[in-house]
C-alpha positions in Angstrom: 5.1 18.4 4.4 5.8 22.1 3.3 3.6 23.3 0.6 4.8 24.3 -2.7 3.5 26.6 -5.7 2.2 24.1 -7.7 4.7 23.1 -10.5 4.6 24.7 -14.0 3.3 22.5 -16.7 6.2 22.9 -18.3 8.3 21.0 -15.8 5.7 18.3 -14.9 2.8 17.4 -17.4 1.5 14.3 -15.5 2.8 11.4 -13.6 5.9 9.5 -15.0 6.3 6.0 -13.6 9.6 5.3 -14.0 12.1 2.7 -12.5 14.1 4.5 -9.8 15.8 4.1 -6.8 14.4 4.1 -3.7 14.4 7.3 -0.8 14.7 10.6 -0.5 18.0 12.7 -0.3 19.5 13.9 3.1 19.6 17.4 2.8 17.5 18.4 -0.3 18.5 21.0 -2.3 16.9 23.5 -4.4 15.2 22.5 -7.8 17.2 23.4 -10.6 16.7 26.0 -12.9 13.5 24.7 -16.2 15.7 23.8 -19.1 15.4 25.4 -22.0 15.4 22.4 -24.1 12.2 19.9 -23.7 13.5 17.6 -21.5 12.8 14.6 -18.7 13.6 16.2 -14.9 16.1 14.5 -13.1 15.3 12.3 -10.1 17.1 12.0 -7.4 16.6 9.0 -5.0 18.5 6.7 -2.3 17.4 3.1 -2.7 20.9 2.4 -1.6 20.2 5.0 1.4 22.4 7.5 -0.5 21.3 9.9 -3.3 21.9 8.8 -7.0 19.9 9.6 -10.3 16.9 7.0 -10.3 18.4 5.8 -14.1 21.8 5.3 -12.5 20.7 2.8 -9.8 20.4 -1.4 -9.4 16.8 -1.1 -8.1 13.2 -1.9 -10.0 11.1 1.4 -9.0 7.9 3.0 -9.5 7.5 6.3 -8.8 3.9 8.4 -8.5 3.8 12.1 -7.6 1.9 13.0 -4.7 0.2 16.2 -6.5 -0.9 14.7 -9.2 -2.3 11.4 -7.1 -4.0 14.3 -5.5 -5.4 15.8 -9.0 -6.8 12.7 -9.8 -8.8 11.7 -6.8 -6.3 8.7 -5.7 -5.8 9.4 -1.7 -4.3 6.5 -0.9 -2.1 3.9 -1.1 -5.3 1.5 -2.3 -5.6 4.1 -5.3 -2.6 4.1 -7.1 -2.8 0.1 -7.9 -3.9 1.6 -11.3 -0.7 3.4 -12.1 1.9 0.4 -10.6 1.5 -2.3 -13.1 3.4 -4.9 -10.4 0.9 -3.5 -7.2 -1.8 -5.0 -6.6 -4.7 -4.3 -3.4 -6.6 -6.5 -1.9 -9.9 -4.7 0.0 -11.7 -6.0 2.8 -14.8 -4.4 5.0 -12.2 -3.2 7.4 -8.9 -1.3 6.5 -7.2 -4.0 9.0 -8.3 -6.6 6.4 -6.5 -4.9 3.2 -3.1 -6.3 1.9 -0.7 -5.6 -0.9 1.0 -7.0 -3.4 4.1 -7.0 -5.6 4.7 -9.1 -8.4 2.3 -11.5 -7.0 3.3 -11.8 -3.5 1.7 -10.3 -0.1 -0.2 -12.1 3.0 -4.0 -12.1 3.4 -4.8 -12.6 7.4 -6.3 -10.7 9.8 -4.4 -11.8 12.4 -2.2 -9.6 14.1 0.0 -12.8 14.7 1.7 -12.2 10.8 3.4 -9.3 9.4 3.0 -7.9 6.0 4.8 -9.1 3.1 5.2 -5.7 1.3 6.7 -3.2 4.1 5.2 0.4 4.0 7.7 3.1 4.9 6.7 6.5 5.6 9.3 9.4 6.4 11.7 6.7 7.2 9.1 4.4 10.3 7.9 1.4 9.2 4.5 0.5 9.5 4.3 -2.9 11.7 0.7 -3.0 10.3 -0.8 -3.2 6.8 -3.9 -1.1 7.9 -2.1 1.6 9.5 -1.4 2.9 6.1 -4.6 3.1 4.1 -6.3 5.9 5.1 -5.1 9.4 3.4 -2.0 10.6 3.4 -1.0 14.4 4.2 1.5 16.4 2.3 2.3 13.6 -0.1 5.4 14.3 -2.2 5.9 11.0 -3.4 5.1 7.0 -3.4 8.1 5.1 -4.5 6.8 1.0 -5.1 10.8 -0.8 -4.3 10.0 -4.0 -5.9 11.3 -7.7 -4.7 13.3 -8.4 -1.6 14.4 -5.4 0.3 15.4 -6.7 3.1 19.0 -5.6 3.6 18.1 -2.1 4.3 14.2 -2.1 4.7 13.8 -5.1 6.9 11.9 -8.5 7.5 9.2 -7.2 6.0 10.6 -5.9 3.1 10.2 -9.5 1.8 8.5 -9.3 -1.4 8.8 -5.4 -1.7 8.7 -1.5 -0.1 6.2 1.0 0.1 8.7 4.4 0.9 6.4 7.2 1.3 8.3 10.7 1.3 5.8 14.0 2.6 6.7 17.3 1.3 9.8 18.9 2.4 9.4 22.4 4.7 9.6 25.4 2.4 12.5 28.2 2.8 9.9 30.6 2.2 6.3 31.0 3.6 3.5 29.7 1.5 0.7 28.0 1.2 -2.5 26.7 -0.6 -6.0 25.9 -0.2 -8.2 23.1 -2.4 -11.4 21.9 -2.5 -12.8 18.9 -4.6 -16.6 18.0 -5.7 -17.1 14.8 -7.0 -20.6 13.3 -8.3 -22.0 9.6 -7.8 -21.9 10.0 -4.1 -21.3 13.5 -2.8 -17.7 13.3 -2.3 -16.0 16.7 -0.8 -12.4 17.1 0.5 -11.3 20.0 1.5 -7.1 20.6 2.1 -5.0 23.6 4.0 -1.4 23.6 4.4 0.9 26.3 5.3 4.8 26.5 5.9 7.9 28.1 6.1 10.9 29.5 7.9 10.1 30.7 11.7 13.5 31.8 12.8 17.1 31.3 11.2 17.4 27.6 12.4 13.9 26.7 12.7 11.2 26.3 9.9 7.8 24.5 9.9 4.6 22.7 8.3 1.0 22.3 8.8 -1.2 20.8 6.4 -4.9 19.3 7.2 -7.4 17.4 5.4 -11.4 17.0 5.2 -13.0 14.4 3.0 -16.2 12.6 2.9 -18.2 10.5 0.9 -22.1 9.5 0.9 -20.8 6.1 -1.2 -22.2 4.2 -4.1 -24.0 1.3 -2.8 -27.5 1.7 -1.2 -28.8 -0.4 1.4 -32.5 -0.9 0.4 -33.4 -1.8 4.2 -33.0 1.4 5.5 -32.3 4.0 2.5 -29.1 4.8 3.2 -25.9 5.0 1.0 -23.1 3.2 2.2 -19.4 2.1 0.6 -18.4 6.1 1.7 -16.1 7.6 4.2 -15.9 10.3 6.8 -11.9 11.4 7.5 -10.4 14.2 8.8 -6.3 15.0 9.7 -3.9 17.0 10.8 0.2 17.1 10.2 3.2 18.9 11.2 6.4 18.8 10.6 9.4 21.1 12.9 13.2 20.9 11.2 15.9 22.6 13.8 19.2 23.0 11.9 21.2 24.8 14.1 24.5 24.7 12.0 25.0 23.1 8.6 26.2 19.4 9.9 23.3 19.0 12.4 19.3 18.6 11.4 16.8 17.5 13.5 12.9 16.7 12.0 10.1 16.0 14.0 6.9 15.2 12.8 3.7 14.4 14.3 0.5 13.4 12.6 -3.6 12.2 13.8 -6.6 10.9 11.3 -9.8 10.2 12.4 -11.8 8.2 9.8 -14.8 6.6 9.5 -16.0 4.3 6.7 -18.7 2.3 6.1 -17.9 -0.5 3.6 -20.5 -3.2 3.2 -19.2 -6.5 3.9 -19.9 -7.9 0.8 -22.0 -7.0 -1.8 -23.7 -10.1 -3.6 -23.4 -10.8 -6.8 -24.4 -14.5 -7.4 -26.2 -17.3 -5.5 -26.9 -20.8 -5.7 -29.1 -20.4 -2.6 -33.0 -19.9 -3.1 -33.6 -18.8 0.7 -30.9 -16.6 0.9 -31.6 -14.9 -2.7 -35.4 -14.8 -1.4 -34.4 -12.9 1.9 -32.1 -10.9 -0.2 -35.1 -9.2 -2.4 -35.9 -6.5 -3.4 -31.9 -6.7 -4.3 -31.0 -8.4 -6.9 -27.5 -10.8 -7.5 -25.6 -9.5 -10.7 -22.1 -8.8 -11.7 -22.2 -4.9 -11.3 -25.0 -5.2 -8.3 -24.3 -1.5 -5.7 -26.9 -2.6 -3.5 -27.2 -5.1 -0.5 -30.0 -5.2 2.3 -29.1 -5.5 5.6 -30.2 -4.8 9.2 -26.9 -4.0 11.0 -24.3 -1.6 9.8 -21.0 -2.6 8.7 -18.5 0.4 9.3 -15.1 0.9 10.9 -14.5 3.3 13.3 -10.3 4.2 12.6 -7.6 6.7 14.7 -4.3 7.1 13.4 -1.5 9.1 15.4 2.6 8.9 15.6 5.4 10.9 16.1 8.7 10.7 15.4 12.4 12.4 15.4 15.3 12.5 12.8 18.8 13.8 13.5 21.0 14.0 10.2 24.6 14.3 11.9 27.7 15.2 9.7 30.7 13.6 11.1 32.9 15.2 8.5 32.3 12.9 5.2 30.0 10.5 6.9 26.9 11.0 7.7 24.9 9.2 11.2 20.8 8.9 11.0 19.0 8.5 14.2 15.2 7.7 13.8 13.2 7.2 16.8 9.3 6.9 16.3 5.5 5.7 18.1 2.6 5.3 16.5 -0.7 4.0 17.6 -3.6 2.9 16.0 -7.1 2.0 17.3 -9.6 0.4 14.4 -12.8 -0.8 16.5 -14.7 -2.8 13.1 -19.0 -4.1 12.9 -20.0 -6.5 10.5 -23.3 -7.7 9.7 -21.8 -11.1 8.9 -25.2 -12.8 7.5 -25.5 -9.6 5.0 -29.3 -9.9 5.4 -32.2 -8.3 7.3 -33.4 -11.6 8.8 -34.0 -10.4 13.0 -35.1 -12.1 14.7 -34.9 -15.5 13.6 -31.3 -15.9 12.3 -28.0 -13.4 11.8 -24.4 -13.0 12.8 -23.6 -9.8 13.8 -19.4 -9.0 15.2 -17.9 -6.5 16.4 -14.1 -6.4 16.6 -11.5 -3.8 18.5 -7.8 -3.4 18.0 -5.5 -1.7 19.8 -2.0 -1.4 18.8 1.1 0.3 19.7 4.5 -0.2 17.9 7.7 2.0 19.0 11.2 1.6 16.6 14.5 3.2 17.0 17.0 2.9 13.9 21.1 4.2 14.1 22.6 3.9 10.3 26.0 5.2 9.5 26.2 6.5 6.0 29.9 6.8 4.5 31.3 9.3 1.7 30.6 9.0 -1.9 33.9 8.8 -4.1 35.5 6.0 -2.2 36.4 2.5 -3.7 33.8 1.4 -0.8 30.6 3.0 -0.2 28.8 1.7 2.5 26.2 1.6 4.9 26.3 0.2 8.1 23.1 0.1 10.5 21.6 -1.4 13.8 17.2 -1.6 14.3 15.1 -2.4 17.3 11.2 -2.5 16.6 8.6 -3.4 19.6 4.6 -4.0 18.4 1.9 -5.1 20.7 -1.8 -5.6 19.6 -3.9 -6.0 22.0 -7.8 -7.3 20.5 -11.0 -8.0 21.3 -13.9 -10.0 19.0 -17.5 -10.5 19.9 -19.8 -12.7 17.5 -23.8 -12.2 18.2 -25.2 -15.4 16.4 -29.0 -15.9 16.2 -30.1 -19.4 14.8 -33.7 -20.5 14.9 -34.4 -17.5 17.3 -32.1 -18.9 20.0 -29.1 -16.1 20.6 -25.7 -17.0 21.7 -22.4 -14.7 22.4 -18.9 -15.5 22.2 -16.2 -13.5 23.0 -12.1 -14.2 22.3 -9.7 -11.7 24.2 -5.9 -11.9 22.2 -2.9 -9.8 22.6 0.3 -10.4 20.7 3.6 -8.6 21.1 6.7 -9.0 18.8 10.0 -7.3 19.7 12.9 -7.5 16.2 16.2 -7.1 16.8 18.4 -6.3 13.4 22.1 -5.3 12.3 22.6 -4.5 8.5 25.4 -3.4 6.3 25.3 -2.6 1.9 28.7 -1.9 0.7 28.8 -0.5 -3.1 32.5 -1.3 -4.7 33.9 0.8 -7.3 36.5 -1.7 -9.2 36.5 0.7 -12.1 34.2 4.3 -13.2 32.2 1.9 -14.9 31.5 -1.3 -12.7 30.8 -1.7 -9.6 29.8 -4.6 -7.0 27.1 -5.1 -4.8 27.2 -6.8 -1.6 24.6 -6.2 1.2 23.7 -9.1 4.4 21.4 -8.3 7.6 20.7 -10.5 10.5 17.3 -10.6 12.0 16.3 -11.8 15.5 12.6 -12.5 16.0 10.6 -13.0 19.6 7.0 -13.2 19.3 4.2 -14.6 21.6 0.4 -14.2 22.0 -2.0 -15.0 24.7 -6.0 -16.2 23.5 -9.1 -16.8 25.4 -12.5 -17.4 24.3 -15.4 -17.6 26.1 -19.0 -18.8 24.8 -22.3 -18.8 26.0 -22.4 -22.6 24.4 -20.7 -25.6 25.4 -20.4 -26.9 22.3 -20.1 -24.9 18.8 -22.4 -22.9 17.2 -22.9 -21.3 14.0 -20.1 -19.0 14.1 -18.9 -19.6 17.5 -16.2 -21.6 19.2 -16.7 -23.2 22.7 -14.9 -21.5 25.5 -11.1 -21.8 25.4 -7.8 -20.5 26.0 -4.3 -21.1 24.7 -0.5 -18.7 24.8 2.4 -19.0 23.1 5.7 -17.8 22.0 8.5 -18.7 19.3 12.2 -17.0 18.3 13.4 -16.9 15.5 16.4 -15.6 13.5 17.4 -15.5 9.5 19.3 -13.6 7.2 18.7 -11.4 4.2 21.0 -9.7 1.5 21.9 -9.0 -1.8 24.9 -9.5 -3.7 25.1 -8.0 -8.0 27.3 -6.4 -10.4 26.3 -2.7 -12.2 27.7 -1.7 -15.3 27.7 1.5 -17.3 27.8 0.8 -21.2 27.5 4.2 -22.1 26.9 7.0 -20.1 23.1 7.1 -21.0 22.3 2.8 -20.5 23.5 0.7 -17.2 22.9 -2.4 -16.5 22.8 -4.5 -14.0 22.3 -8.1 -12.2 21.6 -8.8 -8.4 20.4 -11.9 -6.4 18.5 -11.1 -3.3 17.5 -13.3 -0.2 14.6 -12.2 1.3 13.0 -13.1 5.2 10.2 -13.0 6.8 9.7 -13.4 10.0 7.2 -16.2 12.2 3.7 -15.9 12.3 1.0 -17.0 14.6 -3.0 -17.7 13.4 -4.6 -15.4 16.2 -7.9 -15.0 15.6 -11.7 -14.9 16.9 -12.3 -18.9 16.3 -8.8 -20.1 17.1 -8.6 -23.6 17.3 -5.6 -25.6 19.2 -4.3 -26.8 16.0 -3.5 -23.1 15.8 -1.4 -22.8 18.7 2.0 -23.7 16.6 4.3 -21.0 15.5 4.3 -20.9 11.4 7.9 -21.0 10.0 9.6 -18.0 8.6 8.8 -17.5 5.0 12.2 -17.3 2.8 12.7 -15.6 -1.0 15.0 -16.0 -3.4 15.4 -13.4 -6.1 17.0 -12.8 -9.3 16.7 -9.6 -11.1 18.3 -8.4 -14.7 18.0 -4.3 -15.6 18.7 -1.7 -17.9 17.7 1.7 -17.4 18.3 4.3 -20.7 18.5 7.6 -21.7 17.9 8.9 -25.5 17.1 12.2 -27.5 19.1 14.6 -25.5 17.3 13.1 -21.8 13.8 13.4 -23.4 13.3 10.0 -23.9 13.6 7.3 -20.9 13.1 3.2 -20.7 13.7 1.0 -18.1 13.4 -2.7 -18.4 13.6 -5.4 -15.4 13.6 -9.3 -15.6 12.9 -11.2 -12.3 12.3 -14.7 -11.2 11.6 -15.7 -7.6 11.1 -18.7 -5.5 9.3 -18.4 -2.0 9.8 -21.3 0.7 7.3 -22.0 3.7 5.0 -19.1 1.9 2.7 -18.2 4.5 -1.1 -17.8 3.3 -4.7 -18.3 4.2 -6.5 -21.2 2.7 -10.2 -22.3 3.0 -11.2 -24.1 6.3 -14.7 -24.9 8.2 -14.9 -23.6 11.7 -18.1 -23.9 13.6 -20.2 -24.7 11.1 -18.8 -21.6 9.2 -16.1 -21.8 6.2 -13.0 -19.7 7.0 -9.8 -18.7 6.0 -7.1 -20.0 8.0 -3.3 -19.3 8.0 -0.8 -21.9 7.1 2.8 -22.4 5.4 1.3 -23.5 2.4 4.2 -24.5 0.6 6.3 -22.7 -2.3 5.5 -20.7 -4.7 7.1 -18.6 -7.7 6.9 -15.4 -9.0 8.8 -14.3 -12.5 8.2 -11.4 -15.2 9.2 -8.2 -17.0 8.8 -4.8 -16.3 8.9 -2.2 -18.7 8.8 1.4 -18.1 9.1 4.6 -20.5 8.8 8.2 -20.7 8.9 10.9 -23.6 8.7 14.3 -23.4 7.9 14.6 -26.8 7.5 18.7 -26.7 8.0 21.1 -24.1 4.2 20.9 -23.7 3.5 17.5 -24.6 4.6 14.0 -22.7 4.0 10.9 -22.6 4.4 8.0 -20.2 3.6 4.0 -20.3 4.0 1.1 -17.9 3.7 -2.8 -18.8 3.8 -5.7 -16.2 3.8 -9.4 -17.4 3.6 -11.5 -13.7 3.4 -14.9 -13.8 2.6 -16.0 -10.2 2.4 -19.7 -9.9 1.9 -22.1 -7.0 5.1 -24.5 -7.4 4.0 -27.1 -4.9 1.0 -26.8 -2.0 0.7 -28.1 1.4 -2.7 -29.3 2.0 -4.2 -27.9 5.5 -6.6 -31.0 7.7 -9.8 -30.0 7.6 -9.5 -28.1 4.6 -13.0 -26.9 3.0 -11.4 -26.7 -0.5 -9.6 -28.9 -3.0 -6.0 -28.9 -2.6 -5.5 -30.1 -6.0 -3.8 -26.2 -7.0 -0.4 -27.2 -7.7 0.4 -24.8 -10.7 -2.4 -22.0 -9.9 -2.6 -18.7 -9.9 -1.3 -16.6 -6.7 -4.7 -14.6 -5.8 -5.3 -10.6 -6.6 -2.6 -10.9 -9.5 -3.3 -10.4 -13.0 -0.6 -11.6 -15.8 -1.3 -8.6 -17.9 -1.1 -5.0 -16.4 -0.6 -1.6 -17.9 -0.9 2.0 -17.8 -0.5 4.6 -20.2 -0.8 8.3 -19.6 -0.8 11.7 -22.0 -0.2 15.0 -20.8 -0.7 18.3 -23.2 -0.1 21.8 -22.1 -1.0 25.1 -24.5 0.0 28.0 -23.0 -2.4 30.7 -24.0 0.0 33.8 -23.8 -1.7 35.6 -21.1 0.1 33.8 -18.1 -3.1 31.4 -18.9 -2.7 27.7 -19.5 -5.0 24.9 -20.4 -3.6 21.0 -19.2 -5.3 18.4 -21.1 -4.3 14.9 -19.7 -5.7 11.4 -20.1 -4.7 8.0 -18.8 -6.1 4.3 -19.8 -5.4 1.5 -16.9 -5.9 -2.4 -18.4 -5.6 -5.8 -16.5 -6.5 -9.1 -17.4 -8.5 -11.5 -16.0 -7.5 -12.0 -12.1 -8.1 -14.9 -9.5 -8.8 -13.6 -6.4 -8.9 -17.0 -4.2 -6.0 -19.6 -4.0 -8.3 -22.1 -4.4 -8.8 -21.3 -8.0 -12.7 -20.9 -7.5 -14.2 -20.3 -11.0 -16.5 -17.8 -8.9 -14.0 -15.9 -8.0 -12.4 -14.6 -11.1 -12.5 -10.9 -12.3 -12.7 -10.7 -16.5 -10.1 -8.8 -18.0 -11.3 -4.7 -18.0 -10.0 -1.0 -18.5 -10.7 2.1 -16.8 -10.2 5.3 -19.0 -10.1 8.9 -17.4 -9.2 12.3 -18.6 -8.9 16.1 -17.4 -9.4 19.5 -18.8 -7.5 22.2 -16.4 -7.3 26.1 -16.8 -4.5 27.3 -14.5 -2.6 30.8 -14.1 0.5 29.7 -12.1 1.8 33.4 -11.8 -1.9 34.2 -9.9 -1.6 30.7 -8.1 -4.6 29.2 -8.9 -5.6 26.3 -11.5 -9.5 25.0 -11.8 -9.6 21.6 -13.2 -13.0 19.2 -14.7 -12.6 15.1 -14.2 -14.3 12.3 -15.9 -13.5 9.0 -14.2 -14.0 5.7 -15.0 -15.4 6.9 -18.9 -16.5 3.5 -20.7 -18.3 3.4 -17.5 -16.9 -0.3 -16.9 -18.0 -1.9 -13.5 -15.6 -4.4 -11.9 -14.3 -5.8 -8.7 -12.0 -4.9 -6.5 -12.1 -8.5 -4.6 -14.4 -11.5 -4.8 -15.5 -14.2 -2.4 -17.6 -16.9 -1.6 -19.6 -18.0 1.5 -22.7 -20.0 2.0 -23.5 -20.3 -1.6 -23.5 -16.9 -3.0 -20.6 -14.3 -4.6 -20.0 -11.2 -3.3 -17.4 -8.2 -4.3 -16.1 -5.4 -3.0 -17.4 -2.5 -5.0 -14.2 0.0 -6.2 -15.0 3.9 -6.1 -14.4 4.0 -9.7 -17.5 1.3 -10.6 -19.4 3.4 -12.6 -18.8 7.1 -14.8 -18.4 9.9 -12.4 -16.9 13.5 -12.6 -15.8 16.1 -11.0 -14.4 19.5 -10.1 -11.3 20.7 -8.5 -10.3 24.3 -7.4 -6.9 25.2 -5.8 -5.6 28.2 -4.8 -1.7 29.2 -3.8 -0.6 32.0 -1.6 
């Protein structure tokens, strides 16, 4: 939260995606002193709750500097997909829609009956909701990507993998900065403020805000207007009372507003000659930006929490208290025909969340240096969505209105305890377990105008429910130093994931059962090294996993409509390597590298009644999961002897080919692509100020961030990055 001078290039030349551990250290301390030799910095993390080097640790990590997501126009969590060869993103036309992935696993439903797969974690409060997270985040220090189960100390939904965001810390001493960014192909402008520093001897403080918008890069020929854009604006603060040097107490309170307007859908094929007809003047084709449509699809987003941290020293141990709210309202429109056909036929919706979650966690952390290390912990989490979904359906002239009213409340109950034990200084044992109690219900009740269905719409219905459940999770391994620059290490993880209703607009009475808990079992083989005097660094992971009752969506026709439906559709697996390196090859110049082969397989699949696909997948890809994935990245600094320096960095991202449906549609595959981008910077760190040009997306490659098919045709979801753009960046430090 605090804002810092930005860093020297000399002690950070880019973005090193390294494997690490995951968290951020209790008390921080202050950076160390620029060696003189070139060399990697040191980073310290907690995956284990508890601060270690990142190379000394039994976790798979990636870690992304906030800055420098910052520098190169990537906001959010969406953005960074490019730099985390084992994330993956899956967009929708509402941010309630999105999901993510690791190594091939995450959940694509809309319902609020289902819990994300990949937890997000930010300042220590888990997100209940997916959405919650994708809208910019203030103050960013860092995004660590904890891959596999983690849910011994992250929770039940933690099951495939964690998202720990860590905000900047508060400064000892005042400062601040201001930056504004210009970006071309669509007018983008964001504008950030942050101040901070020490108010009184035991109190100190943060404020940062944020301005962005975007016209977009697709045009709606209906009406003229650019769409695919955003409208967002924040605030943050952060308050850290340490009244003695055993005692700390953070809050932190934060609110976005945002507003984006992403089509839903923009088509690029059709097997339909009177829907391609009402579609013209646009055109379908694989890098289509347009669409032509007579209702606006946009979301209307607010974002708020607050939380409290007390860090009490109890002699060598150390108890964590972290009690948070947050609330988030996301009202969504959707032109769900994606033509201007009034007023003979369209489907038009309009859908309202409101959701509230409140979690209070105790953890007891106890002394390094012991034989055992431990950390015992206790976590109560209450979420309740209440939702509202109205479909406006026109067929041959004749209008009809339906209406579903659902509310779902889930209240998780958890103990959890990771001991570390030191048999000798060079091996050590790993054995964590948590228990997880599960009660979650939901009322539904749709009414229609019809009696019987309509495109689109349901007849009048209503339906509740509830289900408990419990399960346990943990990891058990062995660590072992070879040398003191390689370890090593082998863990087996059991990952849980809670039950899951299918509440949604069209819900049917088959959907009134409670899906079973989804279960994982992981196997994971690392080394992490050190060479050339700490300037060379490689880290290397093996995984194989096998999911049980994996809960996904799969095709289904409702009301004369095809859908996606939620279901335990069987098991699936998930196994890979992950290799990671960094070189500082110079003081001034570095370079940094990240390779992912995931092969995500259906093992076995349950086939849904009434599916509206072939269930014939056994062996298929998972969706929104590429085998091939890397990222390489060069950073060059020449300092010009003035106090002047000049930052030249560049970065290739390359996938291959992706399925984005579990039905293995042929339509719905993304070729294999790269997306190059580079910088030029001139920067006087002594002055505080640095001026930086951009070129993204330079082969000028267009892709897609999603694909889908309804009603005959292909559309995508169209990626910031479809086309060349650049930009400028100007920042100032005080």
């Amino acid at each position: 939260m605090p804002i810092q001078n930005s860093p020297s290039p000399r002690t950070r030349l880019g973005t090193a995606i390294v494997l690490a551990s995951l968290g951020q250290p209790l008390f921080a301390a202050e950076p160390a002193a620029e060696p003189r030799a070139a060399a990697l910095g040191t980073v310290t993390v907690t995956a284990t709750r508890r601060e270690a080097s990142l190379q000394e640790v039994p976790v798979a990590v990636s870690v992304v500097d906030g800055e420098q997501l910052e520098r190169d126009n990537r906001n959010n969590v969406s953005s960074i997909v490019q730099q985390v060869p084992t994330l993956n993103y899956r967009a929708g036309a509402s941010n309630k829609d999105t999901s993510l992935f690791v190594r091939g696993v995450g959940t694509i439903s809309t319902s609020p009956g289902v819990e994300p797969t990949v937890a997000t974690v930010v300042d220590g409060v888990v997100f209940g909701r997916p959405g919650q997270s994708t809208l910019d985040l203030l103050d960013l220090q860092r995004i660590e990507v904890l891959r596999g189960p983690q849910g011994t100390l992250f929770g039940k939904n933690a099951s495939a993998g964690v998202l720990n965001i860590v905000s900047q810390d508060v400064p000892e001493e005042t400062r601040g900065y201001v930056d504004y960014s210009h970006f071309g192909k669509g007018n983008e402008n964001r504008l950030r403020f942050g101040i901070g520093g020490r108010l009184t001897d035991t109190l100190k403080g943060s404020l940062s805000t944020l301005w962005g918008a975007y016209d977009g890069n697709v045009k709606n020929v209906h009406n003229g207007h650019r769409v695919n854009g955003y409208d967002r604006k924040g605030v943050r603060g952060k308050l850290v009372f340490e009244p003695n040097e055993d005692l700390r107490v953070t809050l932190i309170a934060d609110h976005m507003d945002g507003e984006d307007d992403l089509p839903n859908g923009v088509i690029t094929a059709t097997s339909n000659a009177t829907f391609a007809s009402a579609l013209r003047p646009v055109v379908a084709s694989a890098d289509n930006r347009r669409i032509n449509t007579d209702y606006r699809t946009y979301v209307e987003d607010r974002n708020s929490g607050l939380s409290g941290q007390v860090d009490w020293r109890l002699g060598d141990f150390t108890l964590t208290s972290i009690s948070a709210w947050r609330g988030w309202d996301n009202t969504q429109y959707q032109d769900g025909d994606r033509l201007a056909t009034l007023p003979l036929a369209a489907s038009h919706d309009k859908g309202e969340v409101d959701y509230e979650q409140f979690s209070q966690e105790f953890r007891l952390t106890s002394p390094k240096g012991q034989f055992n290390e431990y950390v015992l912990g206790a976590y109560y989490f209450h979420g309740r969505s209440d939702e509202r979904y109205q479909r406006w359906s026109t067929n041959a002239g004749v209008l009809d209105h339906g209406r579903a009213d659902y509310s779902v409340r889930n209240d998780s109950f958890a103990l959890f305890g990771e001991n570390t034990f030191n048999f000798t200084d060079d091996l050590r044992g790993i054995l964590g377990l948590r228990w997880t109690y599960d009660e979650l219900d939901y009322e539904h009740r749709r009414v229609s105008t019809s009696a019987v269905a309509v495109t689109g719409i349901q007849p009048s219905t209503s339906s509740s429910g509830s289900v408990d459940e419990d399960g346990f999770s943990g990891r058990v391994g062995l660590q072992y130093d070879f040398t003191d620059d390689l370890v090593g290490y082998l863990t087996y993880s059991r990952g849980y994931k809670g039950p899951a209703y299918n509440t949604f607009f069209n819900m049917q009475p088959r959907d009134t059962g409670a899906l079973k808990p989804e279960t994982s079992d992981a196997y994971e083989l690392g080394l992490k090294a050190t060479a050339l005097d700490k300037r060379l660094s490689a880290n290397l992971a093996l995984f194989h996993t096998d999911y049980d009752d994996y809960q996904a969506n799969f095709f289904d026709t409702v009301a004369g409509q095809v859908v996606t439906r939620l279901i335990n559709a069987g098991s699936v697996k998930t196994q890979g390597v992950e290799l990671d390196a960094a070189f500082q090859v110079t003081r001034q110049f570095k370079l940094s590298a990240a390779l992912a082969y995931t092969k995500a397989r259906i093992d076995h699949f349950n086939c849904p009644a009434g599916a509206a696909a072939t269930c014939d997948i056994d062996g298929g890809r998972l969706p929104f999961t590429p085998d091939w994935k890397s990222h390489v990245r060069a950073d060059y600094s020449i300092p010009l002897g003035n106090g002047l320096d000049v930052e030249l960095s560049t970065d290739y991202s390359w996938q291959d080919a992706v399925q984005f449906s579990l039905d293995q549609n042929a339509d719905t595959v993304q070729d294999a692509y790269g997306i190059w981008n580079a910088s030029v910077a001139l920067a006087d760190y002594d002055a505080g100020w640095r001026v930086a040009l951009l070129g993204k997306n330079l082969g000028d490659k267009s892709y897609a961030q999603a694909l889908a098919t309804g009603g005959g045709h292909v559309y995508r979801a169209v990626p910031r990055d479809d086309e060349r753009y650049f930009g400028i960046q100007l920042r100032k430090d005080f």
